[in-house]
Backbone and ligand atoms as CSV (ligand in chain L), in Angstrom:
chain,resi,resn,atom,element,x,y,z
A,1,UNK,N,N,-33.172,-7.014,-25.772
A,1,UNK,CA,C,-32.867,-6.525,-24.402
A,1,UNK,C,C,-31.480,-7.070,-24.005
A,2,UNK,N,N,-30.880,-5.924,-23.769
A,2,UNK,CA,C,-29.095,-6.859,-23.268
A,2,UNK,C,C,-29.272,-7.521,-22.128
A,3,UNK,N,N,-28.189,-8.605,-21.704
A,3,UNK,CA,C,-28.383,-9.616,-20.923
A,3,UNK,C,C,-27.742,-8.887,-19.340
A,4,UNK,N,N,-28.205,-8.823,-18.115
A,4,UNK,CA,C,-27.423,-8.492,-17.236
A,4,UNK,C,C,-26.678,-9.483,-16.814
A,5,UNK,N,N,-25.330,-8.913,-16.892
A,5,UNK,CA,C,-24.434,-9.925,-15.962
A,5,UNK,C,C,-23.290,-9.248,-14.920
A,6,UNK,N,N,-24.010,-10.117,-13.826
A,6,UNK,CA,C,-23.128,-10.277,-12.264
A,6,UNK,C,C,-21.811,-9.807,-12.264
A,7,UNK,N,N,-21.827,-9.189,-10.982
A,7,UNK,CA,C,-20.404,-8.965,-10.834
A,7,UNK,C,C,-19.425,-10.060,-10.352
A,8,UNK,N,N,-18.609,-10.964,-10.691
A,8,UNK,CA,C,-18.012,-11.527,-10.182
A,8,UNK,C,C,-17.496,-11.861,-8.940
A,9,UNK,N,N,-17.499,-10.911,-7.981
A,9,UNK,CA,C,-17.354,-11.230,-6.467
A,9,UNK,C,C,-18.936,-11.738,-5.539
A,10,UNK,N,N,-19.004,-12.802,-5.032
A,10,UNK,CA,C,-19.950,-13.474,-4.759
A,10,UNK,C,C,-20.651,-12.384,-3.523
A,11,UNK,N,N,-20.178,-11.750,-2.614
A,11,UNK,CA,C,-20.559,-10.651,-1.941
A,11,UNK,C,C,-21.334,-9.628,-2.587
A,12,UNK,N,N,-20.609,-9.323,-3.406
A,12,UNK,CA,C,-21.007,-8.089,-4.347
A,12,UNK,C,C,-22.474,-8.408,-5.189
A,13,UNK,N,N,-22.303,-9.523,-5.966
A,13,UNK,CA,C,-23.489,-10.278,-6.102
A,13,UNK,C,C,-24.537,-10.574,-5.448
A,14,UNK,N,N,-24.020,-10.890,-4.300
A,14,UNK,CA,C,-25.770,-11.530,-3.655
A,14,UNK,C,C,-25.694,-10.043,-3.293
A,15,UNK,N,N,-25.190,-8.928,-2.739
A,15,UNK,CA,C,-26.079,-7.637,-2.395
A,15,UNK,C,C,-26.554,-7.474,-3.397
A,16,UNK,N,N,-26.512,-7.332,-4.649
A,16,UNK,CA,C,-27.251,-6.796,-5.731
A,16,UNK,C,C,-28.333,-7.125,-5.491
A,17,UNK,N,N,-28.447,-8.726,-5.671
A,17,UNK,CA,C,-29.692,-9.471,-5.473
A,17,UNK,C,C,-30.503,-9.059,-4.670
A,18,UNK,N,N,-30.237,-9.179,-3.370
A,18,UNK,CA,C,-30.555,-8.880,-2.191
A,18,UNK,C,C,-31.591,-7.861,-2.587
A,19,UNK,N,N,-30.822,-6.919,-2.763
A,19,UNK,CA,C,-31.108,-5.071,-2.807
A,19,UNK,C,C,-32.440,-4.982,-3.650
A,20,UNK,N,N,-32.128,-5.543,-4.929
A,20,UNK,CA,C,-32.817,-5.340,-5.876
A,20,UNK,C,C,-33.679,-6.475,-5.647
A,21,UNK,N,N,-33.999,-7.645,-5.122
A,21,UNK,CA,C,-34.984,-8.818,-5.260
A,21,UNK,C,C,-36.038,-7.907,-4.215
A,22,UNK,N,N,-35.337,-7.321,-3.121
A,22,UNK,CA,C,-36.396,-6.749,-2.211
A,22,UNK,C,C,-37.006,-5.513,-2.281
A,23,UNK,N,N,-36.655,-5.667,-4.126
A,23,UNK,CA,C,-37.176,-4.025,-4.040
A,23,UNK,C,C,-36.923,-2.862,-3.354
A,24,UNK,N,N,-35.469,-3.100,-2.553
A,24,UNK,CA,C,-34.411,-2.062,-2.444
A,24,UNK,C,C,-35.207,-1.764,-0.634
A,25,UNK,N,N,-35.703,-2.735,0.035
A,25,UNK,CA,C,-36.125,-2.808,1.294
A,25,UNK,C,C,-34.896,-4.047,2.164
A,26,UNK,N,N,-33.837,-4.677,1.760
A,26,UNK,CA,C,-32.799,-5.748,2.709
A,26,UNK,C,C,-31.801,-5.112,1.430
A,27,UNK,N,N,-30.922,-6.097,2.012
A,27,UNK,CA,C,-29.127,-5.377,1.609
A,27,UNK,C,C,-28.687,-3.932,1.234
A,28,UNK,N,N,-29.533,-3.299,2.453
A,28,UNK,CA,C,-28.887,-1.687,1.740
A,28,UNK,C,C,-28.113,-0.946,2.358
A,29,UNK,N,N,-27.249,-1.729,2.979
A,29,UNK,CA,C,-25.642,-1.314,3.482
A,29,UNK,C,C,-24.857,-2.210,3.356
A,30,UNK,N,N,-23.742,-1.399,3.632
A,30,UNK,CA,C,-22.746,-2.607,3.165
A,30,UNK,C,C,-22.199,-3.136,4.345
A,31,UNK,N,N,-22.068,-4.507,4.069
A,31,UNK,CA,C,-22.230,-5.754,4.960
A,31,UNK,C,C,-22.839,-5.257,6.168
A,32,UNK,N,N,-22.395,-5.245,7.522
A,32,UNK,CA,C,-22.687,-5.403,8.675
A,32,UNK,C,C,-22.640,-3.729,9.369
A,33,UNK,N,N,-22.145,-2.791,8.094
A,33,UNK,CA,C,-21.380,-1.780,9.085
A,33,UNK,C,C,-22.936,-0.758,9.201
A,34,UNK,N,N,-23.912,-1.081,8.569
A,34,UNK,CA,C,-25.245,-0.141,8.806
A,34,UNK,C,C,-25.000,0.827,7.881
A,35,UNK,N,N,-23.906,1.020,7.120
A,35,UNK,CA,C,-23.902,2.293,6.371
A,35,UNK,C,C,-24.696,1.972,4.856
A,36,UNK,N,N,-25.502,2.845,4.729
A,36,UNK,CA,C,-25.841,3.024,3.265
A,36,UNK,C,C,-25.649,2.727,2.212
A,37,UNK,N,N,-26.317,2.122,1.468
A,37,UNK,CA,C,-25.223,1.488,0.007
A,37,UNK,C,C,-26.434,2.063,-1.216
A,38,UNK,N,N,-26.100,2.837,-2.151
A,38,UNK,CA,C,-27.244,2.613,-3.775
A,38,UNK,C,C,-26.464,1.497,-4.800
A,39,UNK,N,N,-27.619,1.752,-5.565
A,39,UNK,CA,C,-27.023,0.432,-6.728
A,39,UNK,C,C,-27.001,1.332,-8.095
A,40,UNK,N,N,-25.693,1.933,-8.712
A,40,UNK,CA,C,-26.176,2.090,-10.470
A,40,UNK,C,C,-26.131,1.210,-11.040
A,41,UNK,N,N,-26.919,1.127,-12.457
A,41,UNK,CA,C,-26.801,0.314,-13.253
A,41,UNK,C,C,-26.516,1.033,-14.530
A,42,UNK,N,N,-25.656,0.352,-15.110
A,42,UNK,CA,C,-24.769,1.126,-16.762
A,42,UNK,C,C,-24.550,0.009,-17.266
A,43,UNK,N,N,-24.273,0.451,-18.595
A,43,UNK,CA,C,-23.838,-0.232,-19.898
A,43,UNK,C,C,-22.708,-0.813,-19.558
A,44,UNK,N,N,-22.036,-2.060,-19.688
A,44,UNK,CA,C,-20.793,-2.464,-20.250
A,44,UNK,C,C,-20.369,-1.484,-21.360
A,45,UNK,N,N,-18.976,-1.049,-21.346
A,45,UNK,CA,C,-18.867,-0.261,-23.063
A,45,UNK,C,C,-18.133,-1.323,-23.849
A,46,UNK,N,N,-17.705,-2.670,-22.855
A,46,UNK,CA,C,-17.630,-3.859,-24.341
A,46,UNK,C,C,-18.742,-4.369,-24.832
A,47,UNK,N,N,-19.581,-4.781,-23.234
A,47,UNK,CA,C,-20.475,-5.620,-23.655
A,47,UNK,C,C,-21.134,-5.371,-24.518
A,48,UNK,N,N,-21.903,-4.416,-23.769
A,48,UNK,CA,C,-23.121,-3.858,-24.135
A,48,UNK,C,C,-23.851,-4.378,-23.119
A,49,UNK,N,N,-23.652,-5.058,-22.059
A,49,UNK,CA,C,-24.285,-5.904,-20.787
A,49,UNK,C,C,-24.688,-4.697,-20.074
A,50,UNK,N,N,-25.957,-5.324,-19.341
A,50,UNK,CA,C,-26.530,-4.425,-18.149
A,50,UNK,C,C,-25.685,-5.071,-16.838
A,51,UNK,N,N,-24.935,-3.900,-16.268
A,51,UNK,CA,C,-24.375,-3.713,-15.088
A,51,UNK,C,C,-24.244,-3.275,-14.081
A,52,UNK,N,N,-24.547,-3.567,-12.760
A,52,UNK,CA,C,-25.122,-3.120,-11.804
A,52,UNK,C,C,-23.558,-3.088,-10.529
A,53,UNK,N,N,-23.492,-1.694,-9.708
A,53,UNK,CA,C,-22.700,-1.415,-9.120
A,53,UNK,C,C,-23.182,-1.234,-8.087
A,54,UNK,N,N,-23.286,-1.816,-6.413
A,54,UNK,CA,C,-23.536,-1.213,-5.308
A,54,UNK,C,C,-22.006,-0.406,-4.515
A,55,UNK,N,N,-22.412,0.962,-4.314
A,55,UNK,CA,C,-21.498,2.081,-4.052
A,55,UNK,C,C,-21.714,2.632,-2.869
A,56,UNK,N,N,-20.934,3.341,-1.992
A,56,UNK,CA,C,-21.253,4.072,-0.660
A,56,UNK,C,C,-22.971,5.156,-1.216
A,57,UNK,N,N,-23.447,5.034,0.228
A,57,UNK,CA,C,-25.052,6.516,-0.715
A,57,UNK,C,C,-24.381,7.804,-0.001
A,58,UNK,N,N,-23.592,8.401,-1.212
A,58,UNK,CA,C,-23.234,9.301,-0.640
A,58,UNK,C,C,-23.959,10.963,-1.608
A,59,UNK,N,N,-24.906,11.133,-0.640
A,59,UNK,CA,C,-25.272,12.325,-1.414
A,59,UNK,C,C,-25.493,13.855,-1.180
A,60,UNK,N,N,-25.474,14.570,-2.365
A,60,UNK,CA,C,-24.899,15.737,-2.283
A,60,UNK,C,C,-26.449,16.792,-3.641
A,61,UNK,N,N,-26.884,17.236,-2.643
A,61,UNK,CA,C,-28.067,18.057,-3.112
A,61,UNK,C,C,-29.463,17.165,-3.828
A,62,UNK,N,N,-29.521,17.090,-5.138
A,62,UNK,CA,C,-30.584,16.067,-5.626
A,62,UNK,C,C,-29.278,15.091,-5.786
A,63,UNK,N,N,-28.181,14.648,-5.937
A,63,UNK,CA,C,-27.266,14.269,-6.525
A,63,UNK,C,C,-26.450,13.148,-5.855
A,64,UNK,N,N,-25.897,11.972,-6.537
A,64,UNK,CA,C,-25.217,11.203,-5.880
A,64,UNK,C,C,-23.425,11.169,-6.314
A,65,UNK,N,N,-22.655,10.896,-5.406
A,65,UNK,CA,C,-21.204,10.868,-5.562
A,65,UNK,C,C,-20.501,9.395,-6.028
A,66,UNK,N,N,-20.255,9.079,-7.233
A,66,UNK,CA,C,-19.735,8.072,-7.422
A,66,UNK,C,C,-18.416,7.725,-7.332
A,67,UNK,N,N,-17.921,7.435,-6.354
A,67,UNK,CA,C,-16.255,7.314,-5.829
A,67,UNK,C,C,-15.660,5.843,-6.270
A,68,UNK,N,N,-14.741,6.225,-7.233
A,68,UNK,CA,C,-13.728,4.829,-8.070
A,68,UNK,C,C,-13.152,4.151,-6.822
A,69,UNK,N,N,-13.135,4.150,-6.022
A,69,UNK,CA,C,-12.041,3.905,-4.793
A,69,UNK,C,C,-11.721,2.338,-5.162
A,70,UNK,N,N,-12.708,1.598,-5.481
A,70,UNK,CA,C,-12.278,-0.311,-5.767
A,70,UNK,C,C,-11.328,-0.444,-4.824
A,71,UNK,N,N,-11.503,-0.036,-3.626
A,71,UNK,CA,C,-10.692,-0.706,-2.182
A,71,UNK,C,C,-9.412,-0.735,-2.081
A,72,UNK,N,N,-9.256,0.157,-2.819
A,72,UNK,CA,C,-7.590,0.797,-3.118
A,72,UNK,C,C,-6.396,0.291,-4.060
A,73,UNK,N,N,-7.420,-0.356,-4.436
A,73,UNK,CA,C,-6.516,-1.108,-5.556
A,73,UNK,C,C,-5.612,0.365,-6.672
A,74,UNK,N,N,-4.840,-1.112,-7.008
A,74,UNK,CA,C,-4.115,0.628,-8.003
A,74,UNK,C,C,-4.525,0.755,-9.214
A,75,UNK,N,N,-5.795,0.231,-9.723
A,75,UNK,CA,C,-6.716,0.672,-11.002
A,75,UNK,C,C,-7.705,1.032,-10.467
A,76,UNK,N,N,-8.577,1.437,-11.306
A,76,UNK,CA,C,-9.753,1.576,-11.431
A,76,UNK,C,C,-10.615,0.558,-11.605
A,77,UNK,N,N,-12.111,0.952,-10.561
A,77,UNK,CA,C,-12.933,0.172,-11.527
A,77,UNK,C,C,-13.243,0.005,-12.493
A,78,UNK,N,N,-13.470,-1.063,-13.347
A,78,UNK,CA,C,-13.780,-0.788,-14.859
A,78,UNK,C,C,-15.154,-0.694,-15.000
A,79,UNK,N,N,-15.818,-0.141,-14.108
A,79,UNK,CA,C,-17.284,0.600,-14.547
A,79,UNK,C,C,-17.082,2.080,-14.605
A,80,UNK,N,N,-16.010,2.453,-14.037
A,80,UNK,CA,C,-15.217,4.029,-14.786
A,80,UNK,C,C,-15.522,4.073,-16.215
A,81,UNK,N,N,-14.929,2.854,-16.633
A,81,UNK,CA,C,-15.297,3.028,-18.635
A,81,UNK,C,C,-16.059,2.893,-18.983
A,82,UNK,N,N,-17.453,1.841,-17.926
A,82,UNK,CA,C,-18.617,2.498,-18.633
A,82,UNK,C,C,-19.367,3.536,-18.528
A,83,UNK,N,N,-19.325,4.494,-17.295
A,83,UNK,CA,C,-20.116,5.482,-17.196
A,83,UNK,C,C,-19.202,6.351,-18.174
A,84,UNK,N,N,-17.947,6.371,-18.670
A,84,UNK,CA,C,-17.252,7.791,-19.178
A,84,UNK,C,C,-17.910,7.203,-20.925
A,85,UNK,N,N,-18.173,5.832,-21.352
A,85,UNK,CA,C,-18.368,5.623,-22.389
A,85,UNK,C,C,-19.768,6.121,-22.662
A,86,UNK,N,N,-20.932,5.743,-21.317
A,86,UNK,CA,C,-22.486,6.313,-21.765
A,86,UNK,C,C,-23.016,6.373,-19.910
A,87,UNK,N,N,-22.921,7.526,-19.648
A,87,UNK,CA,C,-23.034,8.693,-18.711
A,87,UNK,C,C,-24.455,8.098,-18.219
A,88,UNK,N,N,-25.374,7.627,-19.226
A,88,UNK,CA,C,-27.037,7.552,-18.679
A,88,UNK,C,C,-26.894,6.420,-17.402
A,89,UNK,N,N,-27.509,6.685,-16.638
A,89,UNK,CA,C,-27.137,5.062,-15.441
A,89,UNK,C,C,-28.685,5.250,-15.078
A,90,UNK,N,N,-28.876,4.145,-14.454
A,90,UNK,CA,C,-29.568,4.547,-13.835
A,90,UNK,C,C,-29.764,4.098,-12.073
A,91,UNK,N,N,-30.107,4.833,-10.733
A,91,UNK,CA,C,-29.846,5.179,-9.544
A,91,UNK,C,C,-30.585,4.381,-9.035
A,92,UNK,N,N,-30.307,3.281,-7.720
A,92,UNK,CA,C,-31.286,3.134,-6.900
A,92,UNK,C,C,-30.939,3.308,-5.670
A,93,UNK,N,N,-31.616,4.082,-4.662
A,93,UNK,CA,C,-31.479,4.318,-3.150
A,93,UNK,C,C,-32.769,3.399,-2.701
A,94,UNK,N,N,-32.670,2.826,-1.962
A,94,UNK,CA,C,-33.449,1.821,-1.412
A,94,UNK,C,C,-34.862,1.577,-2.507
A,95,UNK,N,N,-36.124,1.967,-1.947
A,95,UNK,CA,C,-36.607,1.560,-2.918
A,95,UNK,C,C,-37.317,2.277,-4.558
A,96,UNK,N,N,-36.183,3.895,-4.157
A,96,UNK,CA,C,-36.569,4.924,-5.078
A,96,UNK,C,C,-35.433,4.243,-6.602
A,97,UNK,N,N,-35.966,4.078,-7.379
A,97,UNK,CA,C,-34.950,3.930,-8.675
A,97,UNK,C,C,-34.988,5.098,-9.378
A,98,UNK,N,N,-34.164,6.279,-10.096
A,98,UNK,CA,C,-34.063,7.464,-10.852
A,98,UNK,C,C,-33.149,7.462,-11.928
A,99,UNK,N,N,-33.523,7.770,-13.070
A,99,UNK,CA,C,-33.127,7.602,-14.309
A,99,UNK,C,C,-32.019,9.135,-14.065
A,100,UNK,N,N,-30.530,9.058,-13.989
A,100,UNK,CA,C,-29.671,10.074,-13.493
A,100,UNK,C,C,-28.503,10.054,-14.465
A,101,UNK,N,N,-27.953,11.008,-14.897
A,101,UNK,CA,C,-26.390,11.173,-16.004
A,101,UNK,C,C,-25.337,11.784,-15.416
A,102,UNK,N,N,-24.310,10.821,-15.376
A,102,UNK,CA,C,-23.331,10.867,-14.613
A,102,UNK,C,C,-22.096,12.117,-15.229
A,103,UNK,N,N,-21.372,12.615,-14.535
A,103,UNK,CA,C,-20.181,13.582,-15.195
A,103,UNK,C,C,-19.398,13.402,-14.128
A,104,UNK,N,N,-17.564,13.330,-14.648
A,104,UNK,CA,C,-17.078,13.156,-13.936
A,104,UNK,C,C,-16.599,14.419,-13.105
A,105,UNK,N,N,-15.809,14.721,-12.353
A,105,UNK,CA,C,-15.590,15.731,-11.685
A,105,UNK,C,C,-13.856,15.770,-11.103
A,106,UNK,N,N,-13.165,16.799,-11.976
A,106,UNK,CA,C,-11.644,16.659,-11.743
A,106,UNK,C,C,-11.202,17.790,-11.399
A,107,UNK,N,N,-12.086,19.173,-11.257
A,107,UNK,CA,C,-11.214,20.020,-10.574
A,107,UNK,C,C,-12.097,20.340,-9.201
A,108,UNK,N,N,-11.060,21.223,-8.029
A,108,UNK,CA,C,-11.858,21.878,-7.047
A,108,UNK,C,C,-12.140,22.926,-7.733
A,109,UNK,N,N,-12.787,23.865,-6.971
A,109,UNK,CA,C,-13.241,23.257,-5.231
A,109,UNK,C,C,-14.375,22.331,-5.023
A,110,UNK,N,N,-14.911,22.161,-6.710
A,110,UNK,CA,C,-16.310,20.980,-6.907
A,110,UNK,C,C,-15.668,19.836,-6.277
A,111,UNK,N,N,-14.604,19.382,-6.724
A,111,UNK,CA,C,-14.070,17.695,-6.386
A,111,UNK,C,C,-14.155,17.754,-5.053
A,112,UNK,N,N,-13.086,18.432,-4.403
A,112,UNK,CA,C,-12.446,18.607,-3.108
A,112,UNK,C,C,-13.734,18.329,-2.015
A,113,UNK,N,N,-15.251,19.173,-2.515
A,113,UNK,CA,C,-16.124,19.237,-1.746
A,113,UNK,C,C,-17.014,17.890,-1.515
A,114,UNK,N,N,-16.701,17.273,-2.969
A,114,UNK,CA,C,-17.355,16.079,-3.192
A,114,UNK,C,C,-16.775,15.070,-2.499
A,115,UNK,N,N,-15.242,14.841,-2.552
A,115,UNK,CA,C,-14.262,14.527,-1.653
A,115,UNK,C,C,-14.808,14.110,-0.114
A,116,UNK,N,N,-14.672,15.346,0.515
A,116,UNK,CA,C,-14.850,15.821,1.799
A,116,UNK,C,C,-16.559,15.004,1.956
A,117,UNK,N,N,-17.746,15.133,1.003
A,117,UNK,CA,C,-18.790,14.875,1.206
A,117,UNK,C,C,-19.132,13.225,1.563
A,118,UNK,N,N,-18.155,12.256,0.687
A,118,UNK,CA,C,-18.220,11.488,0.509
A,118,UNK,C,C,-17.270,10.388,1.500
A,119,UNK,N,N,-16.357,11.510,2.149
A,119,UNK,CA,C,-15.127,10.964,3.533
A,119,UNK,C,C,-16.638,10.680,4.694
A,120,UNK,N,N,-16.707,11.899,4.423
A,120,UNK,CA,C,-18.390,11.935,5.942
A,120,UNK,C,C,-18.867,10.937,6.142
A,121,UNK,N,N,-19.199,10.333,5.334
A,121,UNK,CA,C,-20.532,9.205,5.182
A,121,UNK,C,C,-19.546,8.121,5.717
A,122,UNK,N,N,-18.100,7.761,4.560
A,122,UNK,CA,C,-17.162,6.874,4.977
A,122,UNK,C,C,-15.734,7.364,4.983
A,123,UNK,N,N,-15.868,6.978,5.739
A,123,UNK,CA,C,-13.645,7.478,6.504
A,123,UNK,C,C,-13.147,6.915,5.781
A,124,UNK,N,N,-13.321,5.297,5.281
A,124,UNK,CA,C,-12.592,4.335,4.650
A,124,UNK,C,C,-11.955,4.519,3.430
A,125,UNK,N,N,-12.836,5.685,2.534
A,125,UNK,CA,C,-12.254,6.582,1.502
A,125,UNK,C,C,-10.560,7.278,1.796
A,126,UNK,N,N,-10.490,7.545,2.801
A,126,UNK,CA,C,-9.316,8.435,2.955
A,126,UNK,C,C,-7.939,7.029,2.936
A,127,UNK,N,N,-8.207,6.007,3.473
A,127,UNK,CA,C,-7.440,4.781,3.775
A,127,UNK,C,C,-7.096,4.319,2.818
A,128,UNK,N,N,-8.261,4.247,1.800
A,128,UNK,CA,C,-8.079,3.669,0.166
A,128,UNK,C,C,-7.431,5.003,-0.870
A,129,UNK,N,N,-7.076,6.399,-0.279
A,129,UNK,CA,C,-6.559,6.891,-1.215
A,129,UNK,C,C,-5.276,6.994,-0.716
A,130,UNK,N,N,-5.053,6.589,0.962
A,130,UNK,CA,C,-3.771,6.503,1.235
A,130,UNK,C,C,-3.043,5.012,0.328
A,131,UNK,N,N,-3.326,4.166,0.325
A,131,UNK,CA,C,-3.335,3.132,-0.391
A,131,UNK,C,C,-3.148,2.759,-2.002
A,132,UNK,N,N,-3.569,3.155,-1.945
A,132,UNK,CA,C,-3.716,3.552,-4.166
A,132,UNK,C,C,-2.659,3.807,-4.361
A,133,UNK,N,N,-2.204,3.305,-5.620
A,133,UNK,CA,C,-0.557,3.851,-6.204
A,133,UNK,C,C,-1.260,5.219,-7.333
A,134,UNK,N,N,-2.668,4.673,-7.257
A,134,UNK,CA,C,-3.110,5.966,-8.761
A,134,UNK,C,C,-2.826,7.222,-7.999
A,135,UNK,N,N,-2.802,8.443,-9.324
A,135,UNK,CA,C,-2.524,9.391,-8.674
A,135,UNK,C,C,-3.759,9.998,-7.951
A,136,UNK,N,N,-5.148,9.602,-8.562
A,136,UNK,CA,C,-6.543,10.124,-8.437
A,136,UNK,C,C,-7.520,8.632,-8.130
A,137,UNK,N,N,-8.314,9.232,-7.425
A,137,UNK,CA,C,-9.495,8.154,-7.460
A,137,UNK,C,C,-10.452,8.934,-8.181
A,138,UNK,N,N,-11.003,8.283,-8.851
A,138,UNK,CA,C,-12.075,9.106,-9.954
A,138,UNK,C,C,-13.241,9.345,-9.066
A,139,UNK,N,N,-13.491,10.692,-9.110
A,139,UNK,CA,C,-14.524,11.195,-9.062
A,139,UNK,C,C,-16.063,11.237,-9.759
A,140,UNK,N,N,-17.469,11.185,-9.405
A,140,UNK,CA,C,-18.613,11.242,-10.442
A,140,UNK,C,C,-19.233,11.783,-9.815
A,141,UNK,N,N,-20.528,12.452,-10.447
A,141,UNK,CA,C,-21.672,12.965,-9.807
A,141,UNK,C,C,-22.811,12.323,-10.556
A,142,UNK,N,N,-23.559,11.473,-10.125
A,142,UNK,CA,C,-24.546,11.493,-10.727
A,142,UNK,C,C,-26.176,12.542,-10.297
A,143,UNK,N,N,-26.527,13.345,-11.247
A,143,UNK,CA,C,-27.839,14.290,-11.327
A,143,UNK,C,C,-29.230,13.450,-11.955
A,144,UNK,N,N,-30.153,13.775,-11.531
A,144,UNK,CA,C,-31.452,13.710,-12.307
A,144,UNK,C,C,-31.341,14.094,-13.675
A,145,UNK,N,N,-31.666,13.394,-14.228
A,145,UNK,CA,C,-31.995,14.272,-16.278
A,145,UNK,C,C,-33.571,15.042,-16.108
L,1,F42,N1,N,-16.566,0.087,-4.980
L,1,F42,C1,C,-16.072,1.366,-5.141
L,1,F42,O1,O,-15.218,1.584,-5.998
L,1,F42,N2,N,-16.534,2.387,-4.351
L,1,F42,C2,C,-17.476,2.196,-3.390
L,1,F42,O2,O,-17.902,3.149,-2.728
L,1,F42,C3,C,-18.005,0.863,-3.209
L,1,F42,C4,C,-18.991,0.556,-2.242
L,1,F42,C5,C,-19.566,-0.733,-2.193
L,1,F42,C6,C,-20.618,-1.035,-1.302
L,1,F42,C7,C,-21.196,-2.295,-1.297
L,1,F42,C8,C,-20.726,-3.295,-2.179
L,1,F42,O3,O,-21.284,-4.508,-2.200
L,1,F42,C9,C,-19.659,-3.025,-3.066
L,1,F42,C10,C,-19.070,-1.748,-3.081
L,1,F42,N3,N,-18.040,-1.444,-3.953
L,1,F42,C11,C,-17.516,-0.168,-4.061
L,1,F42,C12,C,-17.522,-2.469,-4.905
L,1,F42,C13,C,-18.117,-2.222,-6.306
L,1,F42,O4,O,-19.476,-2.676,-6.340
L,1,F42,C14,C,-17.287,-2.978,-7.341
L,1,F42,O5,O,-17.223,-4.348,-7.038
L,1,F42,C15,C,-15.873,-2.428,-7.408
L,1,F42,O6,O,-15.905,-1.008,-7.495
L,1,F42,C16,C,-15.153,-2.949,-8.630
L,1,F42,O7,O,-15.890,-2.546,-9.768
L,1,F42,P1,P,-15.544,-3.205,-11.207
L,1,F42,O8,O,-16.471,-2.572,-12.215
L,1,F42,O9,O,-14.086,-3.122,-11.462
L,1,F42,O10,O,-16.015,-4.705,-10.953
L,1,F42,C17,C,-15.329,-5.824,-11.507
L,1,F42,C18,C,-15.051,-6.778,-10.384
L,1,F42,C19,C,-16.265,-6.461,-12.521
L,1,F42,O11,O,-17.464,-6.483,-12.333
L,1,F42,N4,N,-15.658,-6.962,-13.590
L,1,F42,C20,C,-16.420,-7.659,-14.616
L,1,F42,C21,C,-15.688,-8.937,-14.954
L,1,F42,O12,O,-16.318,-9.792,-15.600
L,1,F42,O13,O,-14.507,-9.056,-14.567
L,1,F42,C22,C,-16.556,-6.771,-15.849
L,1,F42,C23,C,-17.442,-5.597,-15.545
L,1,F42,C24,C,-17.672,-4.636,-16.682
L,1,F42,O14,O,-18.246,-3.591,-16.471
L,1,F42,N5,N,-17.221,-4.957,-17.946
L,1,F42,C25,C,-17.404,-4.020,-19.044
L,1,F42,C26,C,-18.389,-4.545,-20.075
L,1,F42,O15,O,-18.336,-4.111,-21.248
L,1,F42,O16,O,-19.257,-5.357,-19.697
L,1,F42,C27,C,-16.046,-3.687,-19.641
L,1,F42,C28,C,-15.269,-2.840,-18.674
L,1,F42,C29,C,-13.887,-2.476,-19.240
L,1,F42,O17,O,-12.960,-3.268,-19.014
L,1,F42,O18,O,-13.801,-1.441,-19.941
């Protein structure tokens, strides 16, 4: 069984915990602002480590929107390389967990809408792409298998 390991930012960490110790009933927004948060979990594509991401819940039909934004930094997250390395993740919205395969999403009017879907929930998206030196914030969808 691969080993899970923490994300390095101590915030980011104890929500995991949080999220997931309570069986996805406490830490399920992010910090204080009441908004929504899910957790994927994917492969490292060095490790091979189980890795767990809490992300805006931004969703779109059965489907969730996985937005690279990493707070505008001018990379990417590097859990970009693991979902593009092995797509299988798997989803938790509070206390539903769903085994879901991620694809990324680079043209409109799919992106644009996903875009727009994912501003709704949080504005803060638009701030972090004003921000970014990248040319793109990566786009994902994760679906049910
Ligand atoms: N980040 C977003 O990008 N978008 C969001 O909508 C978002 C919302 C959110 C809500 C709540 C919350 O607590 C955090 C939130 N974050 C959001 C932050 C998000 O959880 C991540 O912290 C952030 O996106 C950065 O992701 P990251 O994968 O770059 O994380 C770094 C800090 C990290 O964990 N690095 C590890 C380390 O040891 O430095 C390595 C992680 C890893 O996956 N390693 C791979 C492996 O093989 O194990 C290799 C990866 C590679 O380099 O190819």
């Amino acid at each position: 069984m691969p080993e899970y390991i923490p994300q390095p930012f101590d915030w980011v960490r104890e929500q995991v915990e949080l999220y997931e110790g309570s069986g996805g009933t406490e830490g399920t927004t992010l910090l204080d602002t009441g908004i929504p948060c899910i957790i994927f979990t994917c492969v490292g594509n060095k490790t091979g480590a189980i890795r767990k991401v809490p992300l805006m819940r931004v969703r779109v039909g059965d489907g969730y929107v996985l937005v690279g934004s990493n707070g505008g930094a001018k990379h990417d997250p590097v859990w970009v390389h693991n979902i593009r390395a092995n797509p299988d993740v798997e989803l938790r919205d509070g206390t539903t967990v769903t085994k879901m395969r991620v694809r990324e999403v680079h043209e409109d009017p799919e992106r644009a809408e996903l875009w727009k879907a994912s501003v709704a929930i949080f504005p803060t998206y638009n701030e972090y792409k004003e921000k970014t030196t990248r040319a793109k914030i990566p786009v994902f969808i994760a679906e049910p298998v």
